[in-house]
PDB file of N, CA, C and O in Angstrom:
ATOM      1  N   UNK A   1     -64.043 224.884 162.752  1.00  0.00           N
ATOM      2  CA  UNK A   1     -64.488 223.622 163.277  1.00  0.00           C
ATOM      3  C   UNK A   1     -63.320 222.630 163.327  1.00  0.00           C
ATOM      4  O   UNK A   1     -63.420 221.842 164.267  1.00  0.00           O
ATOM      5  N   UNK A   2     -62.135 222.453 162.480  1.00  0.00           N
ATOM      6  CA  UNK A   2     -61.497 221.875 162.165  1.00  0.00           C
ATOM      7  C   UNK A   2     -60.437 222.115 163.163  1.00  0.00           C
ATOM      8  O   UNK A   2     -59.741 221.214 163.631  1.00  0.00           O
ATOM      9  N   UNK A   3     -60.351 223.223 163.435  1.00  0.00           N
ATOM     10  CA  UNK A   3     -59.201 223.729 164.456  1.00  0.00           C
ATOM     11  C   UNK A   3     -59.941 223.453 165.565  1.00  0.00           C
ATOM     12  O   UNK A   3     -59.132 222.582 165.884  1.00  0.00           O
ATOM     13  N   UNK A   4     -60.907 223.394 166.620  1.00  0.00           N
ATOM     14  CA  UNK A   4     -61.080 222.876 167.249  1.00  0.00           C
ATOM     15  C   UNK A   4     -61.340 221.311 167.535  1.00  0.00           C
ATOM     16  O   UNK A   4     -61.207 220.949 168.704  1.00  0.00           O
ATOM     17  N   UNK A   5     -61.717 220.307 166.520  1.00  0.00           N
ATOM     18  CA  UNK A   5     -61.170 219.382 166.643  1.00  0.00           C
ATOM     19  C   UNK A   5     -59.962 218.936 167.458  1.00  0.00           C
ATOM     20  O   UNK A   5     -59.832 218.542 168.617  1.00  0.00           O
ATOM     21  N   UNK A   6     -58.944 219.182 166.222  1.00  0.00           N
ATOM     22  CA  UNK A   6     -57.624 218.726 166.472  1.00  0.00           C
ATOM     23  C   UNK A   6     -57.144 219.399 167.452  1.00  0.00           C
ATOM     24  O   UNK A   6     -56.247 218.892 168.126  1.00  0.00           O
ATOM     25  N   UNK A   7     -57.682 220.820 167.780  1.00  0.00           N
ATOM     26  CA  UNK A   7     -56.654 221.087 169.645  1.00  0.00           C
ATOM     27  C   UNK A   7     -57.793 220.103 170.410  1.00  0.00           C
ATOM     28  O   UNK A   7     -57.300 219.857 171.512  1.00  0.00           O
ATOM     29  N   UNK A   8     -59.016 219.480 170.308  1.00  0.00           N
ATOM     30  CA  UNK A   8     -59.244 218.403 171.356  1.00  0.00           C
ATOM     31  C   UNK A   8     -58.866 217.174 171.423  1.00  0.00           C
ATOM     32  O   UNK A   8     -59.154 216.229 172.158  1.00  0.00           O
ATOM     33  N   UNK A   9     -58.137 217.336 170.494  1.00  0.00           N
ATOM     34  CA  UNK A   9     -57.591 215.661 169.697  1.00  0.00           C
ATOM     35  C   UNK A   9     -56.411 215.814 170.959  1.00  0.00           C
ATOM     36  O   UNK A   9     -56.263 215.142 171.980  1.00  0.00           O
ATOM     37  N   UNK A  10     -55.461 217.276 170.301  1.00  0.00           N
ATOM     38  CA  UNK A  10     -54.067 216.797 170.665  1.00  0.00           C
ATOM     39  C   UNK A  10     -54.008 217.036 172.350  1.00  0.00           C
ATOM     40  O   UNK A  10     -53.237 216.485 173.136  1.00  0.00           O
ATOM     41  N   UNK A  11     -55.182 218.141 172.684  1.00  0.00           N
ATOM     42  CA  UNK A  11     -54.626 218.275 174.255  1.00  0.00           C
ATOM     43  C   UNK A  11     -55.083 217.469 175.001  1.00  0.00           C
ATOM     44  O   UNK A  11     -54.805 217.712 176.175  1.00  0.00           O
ATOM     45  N   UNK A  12     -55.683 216.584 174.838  1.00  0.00           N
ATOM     46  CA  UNK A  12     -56.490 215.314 175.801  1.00  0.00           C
ATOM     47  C   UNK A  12     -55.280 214.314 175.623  1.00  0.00           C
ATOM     48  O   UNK A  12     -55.085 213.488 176.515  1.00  0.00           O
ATOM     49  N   UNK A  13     -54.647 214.342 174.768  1.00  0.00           N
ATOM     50  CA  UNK A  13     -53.272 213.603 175.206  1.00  0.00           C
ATOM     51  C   UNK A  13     -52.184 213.279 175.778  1.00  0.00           C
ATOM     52  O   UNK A  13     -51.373 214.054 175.272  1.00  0.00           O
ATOM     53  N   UNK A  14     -51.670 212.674 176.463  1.00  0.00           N
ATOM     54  CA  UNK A  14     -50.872 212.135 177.745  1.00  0.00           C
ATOM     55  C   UNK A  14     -49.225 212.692 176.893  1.00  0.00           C
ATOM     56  O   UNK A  14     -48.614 212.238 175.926  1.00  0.00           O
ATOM     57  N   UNK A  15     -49.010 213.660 177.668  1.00  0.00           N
ATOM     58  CA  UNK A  15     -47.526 214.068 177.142  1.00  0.00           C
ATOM     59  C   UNK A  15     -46.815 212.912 176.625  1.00  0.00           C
ATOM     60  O   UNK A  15     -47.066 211.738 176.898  1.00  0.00           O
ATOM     61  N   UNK A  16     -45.803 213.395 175.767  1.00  0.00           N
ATOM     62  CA  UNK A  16     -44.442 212.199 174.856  1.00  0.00           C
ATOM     63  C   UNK A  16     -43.362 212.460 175.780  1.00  0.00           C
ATOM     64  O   UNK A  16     -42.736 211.500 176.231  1.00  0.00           O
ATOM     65  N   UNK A  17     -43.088 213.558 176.093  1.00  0.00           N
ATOM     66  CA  UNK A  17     -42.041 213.332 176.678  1.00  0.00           C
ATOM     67  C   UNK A  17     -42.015 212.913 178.521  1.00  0.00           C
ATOM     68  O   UNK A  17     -42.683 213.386 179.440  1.00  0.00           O
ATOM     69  N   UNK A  18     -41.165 212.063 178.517  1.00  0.00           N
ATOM     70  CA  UNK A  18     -40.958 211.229 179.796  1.00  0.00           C
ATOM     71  C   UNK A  18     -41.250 212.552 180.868  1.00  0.00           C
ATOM     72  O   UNK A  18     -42.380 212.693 181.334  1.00  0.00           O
ATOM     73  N   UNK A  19     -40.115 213.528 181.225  1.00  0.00           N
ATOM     74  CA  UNK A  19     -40.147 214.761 182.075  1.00  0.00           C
ATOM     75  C   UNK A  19     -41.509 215.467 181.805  1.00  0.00           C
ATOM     76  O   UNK A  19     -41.658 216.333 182.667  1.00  0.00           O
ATOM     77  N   UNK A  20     -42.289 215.440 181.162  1.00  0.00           N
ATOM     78  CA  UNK A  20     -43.197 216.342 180.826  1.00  0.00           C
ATOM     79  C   UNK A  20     -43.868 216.838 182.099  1.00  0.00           C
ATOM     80  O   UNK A  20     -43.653 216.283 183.176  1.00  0.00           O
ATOM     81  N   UNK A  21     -44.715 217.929 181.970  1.00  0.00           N
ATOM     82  CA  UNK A  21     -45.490 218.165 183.140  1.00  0.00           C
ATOM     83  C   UNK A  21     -46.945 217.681 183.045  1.00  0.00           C
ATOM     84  O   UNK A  21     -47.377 217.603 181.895  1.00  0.00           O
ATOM     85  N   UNK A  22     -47.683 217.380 183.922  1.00  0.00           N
ATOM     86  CA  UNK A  22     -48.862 216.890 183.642  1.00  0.00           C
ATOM     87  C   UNK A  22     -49.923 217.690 182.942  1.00  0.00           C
ATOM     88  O   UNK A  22     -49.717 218.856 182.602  1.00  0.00           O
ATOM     89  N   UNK A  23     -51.025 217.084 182.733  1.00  0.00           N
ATOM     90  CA  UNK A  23     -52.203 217.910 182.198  1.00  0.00           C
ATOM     91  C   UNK A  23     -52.261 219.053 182.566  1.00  0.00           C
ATOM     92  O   UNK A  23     -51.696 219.358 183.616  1.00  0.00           O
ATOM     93  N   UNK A  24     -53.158 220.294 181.598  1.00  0.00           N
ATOM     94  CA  UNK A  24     -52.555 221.442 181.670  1.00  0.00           C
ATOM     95  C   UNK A  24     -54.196 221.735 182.488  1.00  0.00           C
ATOM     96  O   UNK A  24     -55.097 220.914 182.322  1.00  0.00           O
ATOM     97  N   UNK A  25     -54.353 222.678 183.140  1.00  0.00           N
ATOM     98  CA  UNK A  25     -55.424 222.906 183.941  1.00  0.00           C
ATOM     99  C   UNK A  25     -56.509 223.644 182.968  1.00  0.00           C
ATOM    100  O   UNK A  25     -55.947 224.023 181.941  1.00  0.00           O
ATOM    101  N   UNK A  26     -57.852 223.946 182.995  1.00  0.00           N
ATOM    102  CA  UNK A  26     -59.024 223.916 182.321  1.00  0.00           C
ATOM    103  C   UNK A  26     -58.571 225.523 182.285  1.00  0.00           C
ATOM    104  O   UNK A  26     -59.090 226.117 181.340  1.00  0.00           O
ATOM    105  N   UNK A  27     -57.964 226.100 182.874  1.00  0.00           N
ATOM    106  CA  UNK A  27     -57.831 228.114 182.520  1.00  0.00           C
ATOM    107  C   UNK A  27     -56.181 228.001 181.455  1.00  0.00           C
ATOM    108  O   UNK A  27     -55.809 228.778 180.575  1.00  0.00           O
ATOM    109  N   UNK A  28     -55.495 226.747 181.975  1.00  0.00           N
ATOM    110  CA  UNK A  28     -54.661 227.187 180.838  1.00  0.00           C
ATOM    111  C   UNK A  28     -55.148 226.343 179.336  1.00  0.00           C
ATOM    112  O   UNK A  28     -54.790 226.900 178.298  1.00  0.00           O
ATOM    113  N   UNK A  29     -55.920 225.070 179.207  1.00  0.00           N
ATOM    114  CA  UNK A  29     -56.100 224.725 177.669  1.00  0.00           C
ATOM    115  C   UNK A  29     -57.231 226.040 177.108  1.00  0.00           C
ATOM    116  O   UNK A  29     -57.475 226.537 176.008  1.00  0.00           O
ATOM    117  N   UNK A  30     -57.685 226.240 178.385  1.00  0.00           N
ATOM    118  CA  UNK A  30     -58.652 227.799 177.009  1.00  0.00           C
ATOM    119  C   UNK A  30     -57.885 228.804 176.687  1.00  0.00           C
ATOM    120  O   UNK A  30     -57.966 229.421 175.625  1.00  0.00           O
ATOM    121  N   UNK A  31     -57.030 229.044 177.664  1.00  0.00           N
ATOM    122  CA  UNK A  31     -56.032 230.574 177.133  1.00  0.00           C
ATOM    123  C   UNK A  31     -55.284 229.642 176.094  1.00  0.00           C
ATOM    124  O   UNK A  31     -55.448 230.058 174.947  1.00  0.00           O
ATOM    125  N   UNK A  32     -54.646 228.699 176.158  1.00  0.00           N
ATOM    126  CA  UNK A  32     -54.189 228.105 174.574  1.00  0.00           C
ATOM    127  C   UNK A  32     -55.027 227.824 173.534  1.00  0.00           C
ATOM    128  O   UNK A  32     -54.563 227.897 172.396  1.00  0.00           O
ATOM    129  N   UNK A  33     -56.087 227.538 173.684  1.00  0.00           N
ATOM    130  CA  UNK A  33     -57.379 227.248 172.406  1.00  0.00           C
ATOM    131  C   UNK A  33     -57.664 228.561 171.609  1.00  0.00           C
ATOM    132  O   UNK A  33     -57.894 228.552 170.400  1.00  0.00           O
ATOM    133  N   UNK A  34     -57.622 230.109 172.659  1.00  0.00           N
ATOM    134  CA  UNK A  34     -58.101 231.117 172.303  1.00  0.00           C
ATOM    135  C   UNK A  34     -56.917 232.107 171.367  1.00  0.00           C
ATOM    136  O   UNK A  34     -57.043 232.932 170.462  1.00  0.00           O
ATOM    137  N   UNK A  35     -55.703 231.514 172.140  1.00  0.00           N
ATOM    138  CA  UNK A  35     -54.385 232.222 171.519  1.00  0.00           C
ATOM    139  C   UNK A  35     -54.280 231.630 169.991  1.00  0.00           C
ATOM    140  O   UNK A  35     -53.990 232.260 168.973  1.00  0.00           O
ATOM    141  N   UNK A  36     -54.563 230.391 170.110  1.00  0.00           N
ATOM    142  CA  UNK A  36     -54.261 229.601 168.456  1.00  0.00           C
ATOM    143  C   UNK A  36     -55.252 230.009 167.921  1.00  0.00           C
ATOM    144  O   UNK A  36     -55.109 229.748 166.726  1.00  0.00           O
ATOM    145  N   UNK A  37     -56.333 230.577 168.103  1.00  0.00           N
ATOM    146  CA  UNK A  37     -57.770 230.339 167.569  1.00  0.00           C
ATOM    147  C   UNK A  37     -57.682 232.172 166.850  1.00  0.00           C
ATOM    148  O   UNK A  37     -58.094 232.584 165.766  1.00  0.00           O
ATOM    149  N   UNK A  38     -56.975 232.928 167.988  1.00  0.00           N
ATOM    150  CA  UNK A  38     -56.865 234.634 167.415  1.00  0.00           C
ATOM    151  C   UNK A  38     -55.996 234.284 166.559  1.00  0.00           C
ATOM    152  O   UNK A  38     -56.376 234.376 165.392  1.00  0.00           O
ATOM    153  N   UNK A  39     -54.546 233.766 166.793  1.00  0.00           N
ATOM    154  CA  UNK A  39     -53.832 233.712 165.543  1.00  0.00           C
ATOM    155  C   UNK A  39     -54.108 233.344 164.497  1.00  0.00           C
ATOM    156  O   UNK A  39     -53.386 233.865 163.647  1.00  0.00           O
ATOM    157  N   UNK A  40     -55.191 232.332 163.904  1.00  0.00           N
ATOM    158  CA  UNK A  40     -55.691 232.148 163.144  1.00  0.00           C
ATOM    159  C   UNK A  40     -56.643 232.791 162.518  1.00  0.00           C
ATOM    160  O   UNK A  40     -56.854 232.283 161.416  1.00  0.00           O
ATOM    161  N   UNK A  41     -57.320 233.708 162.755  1.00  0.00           N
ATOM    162  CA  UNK A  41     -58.606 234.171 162.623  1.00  0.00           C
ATOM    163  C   UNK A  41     -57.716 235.537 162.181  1.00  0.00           C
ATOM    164  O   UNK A  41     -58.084 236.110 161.155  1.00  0.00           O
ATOM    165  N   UNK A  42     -56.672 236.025 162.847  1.00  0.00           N
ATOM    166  CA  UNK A  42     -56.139 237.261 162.419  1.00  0.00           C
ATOM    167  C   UNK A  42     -55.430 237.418 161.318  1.00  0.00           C
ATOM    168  O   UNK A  42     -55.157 238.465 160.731  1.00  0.00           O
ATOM    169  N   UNK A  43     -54.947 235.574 160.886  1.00  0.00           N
ATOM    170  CA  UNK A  43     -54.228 235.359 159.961  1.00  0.00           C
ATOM    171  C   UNK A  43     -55.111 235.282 158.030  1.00  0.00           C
ATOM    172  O   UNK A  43     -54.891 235.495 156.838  1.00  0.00           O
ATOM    173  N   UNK A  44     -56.215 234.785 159.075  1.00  0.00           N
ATOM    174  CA  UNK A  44     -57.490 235.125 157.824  1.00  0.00           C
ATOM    175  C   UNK A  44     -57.709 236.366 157.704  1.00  0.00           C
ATOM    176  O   UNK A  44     -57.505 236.794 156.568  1.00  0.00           O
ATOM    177  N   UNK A  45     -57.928 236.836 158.186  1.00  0.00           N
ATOM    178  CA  UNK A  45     -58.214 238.611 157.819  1.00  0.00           C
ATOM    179  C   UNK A  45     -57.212 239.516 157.542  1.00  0.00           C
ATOM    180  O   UNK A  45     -57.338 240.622 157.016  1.00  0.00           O
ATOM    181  N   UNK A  46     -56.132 238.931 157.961  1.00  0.00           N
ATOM    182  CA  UNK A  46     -54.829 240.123 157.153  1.00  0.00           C
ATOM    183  C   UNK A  46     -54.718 240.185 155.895  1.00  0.00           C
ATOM    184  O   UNK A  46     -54.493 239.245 155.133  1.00  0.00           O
ATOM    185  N   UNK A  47     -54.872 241.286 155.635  1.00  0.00           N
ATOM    186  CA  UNK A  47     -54.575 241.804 153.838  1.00  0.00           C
ATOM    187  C   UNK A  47     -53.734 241.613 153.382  1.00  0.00           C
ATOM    188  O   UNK A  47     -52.769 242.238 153.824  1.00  0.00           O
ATOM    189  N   UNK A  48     -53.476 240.669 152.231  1.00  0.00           N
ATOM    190  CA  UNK A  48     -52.540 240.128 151.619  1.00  0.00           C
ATOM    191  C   UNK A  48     -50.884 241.380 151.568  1.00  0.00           C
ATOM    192  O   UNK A  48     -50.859 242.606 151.460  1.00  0.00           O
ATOM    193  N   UNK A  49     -49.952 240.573 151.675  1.00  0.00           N
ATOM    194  CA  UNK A  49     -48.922 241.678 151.420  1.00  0.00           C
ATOM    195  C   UNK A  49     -48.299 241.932 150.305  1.00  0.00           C
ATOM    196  O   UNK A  49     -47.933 240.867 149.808  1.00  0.00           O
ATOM    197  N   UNK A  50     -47.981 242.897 149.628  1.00  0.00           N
ATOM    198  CA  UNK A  50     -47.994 243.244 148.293  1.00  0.00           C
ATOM    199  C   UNK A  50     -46.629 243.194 148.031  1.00  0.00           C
ATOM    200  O   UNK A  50     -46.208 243.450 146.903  1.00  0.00           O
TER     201      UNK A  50
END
């Protein structure tokens, strides 16, 4: 829940940098929501390393 929050927090935000490119289109913030969201979820379930 928490991780989705804050990626709606941060991607509804107007780039920092001056050059930036504009808002990212609705197929690329889900392929980024879903990539952070597996890395996380995979990072919970990996078996500690010994």
């Amino acid at each position: 829940m928490v991780y989705a929050i804050g990626f709606a927090a941060f991607a509804t935000r107007p780039p920092v940098e001056p050059d930036a490119v504009g808002p990212l289109t609705a197929e690329e913030m889900e392929a980024n929501f879903a990539n952070g969201l597996r890395g996380l979820l995979n990072g919970i379930h990996s078996p500690p390393e010994s």
